[in-house]
C-alpha positions in Angstrom: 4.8 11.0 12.3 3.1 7.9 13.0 1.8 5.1 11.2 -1.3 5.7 10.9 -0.3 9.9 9.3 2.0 8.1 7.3 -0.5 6.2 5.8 -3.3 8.5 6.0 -1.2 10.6 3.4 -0.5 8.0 1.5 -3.7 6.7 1.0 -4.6 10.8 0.1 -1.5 11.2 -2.1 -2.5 7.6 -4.0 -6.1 8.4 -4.2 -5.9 11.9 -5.9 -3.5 10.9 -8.7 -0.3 11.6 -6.9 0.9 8.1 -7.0 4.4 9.3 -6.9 4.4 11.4 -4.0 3.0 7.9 -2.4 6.0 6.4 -3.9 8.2 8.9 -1.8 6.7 8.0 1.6 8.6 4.9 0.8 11.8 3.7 2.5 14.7 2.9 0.0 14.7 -0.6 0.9 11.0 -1.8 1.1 10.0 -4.9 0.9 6.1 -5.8 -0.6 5.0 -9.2 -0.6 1.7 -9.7 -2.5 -0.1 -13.1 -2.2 -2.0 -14.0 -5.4 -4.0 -17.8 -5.0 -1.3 -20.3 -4.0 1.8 -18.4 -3.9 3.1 -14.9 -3.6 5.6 -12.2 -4.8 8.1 -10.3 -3.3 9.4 -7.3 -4.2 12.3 -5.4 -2.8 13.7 -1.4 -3.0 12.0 1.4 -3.6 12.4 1.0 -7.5 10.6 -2.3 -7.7 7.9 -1.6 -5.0 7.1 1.9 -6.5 6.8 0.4 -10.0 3.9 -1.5 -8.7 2.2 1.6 -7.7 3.0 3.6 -10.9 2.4 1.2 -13.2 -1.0 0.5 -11.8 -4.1 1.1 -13.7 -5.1 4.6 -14.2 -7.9 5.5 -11.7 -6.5 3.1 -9.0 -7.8 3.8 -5.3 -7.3 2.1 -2.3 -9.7 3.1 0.5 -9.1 1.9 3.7 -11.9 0.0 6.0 -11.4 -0.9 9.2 -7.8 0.2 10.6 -6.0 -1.6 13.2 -3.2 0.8 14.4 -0.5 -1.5 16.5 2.6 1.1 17.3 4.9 1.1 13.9 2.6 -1.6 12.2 -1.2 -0.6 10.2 -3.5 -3.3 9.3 -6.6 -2.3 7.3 -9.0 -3.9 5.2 -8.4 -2.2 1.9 -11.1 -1.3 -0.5 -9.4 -1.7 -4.2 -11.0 0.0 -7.0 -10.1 0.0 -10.4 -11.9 1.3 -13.5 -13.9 -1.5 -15.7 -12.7 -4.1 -13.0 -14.8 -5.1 -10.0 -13.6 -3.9 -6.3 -11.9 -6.3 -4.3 -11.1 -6.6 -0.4 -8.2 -7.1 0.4 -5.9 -7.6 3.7 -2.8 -5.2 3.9 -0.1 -4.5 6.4 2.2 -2.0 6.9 5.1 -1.2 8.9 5.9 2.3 9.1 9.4 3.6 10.7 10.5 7.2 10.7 7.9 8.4 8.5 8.6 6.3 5.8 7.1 2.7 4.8 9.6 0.0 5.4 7.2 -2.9 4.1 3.7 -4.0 3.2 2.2 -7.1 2.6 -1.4 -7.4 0.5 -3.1 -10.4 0.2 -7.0 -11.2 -0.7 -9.9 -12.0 1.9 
């Protein structure tokens, strides 16, 4: 499966409520590096990177835009929409190997 299935069923799994099926497309040892402002976070394993995701607000989508597919690595511009909070754009990659995400990084446009 490729990267841009993998994430095409993540994005479905997320999206409908299934957040941790989406959490299982994950590799054990993940790495997610979000860039808030000046700095940025990195979290590692499957336990700290799926947290993120299931701890999210309920209602939580992510629709992606425009999709750049480059072999094991998707780009997209990601549509983030919470309830009672306003959407926000932002830039994610992520590198898919063997069917399973190996890492992501988000960071605002």
């Amino acid at each position: 499966m490729g990267a841009t299935d993998t994430m095409e069923i993540v994005f479905e799994k997320l999206n409908s409520g299934d957040r941790q099926g989406a959490v299982d497309l994950m590799d054990e040892r993940v790495e997610m590096r979000v860039h808030v402002r000046d700095g940025s976070r990195t979290l590692r394993g499957v336990q700290q990177v799926g947290s993120w995701f299931l701890r999210g607000d309920t209602g939580l989508k992510m629709v992606p835009g425009e999709v750049r597919e480059m072999g094991a690595q998707y780009e997209a511009d990601l549509l983030v929409l919470r309830p009672d909070v306003p959407s926000q754009h932002i830039d994610a990659t992520f590198r898919v190997e063997a069917g399973f995400i190996t890492s992501i990084n988000l960071s605002p446009r």
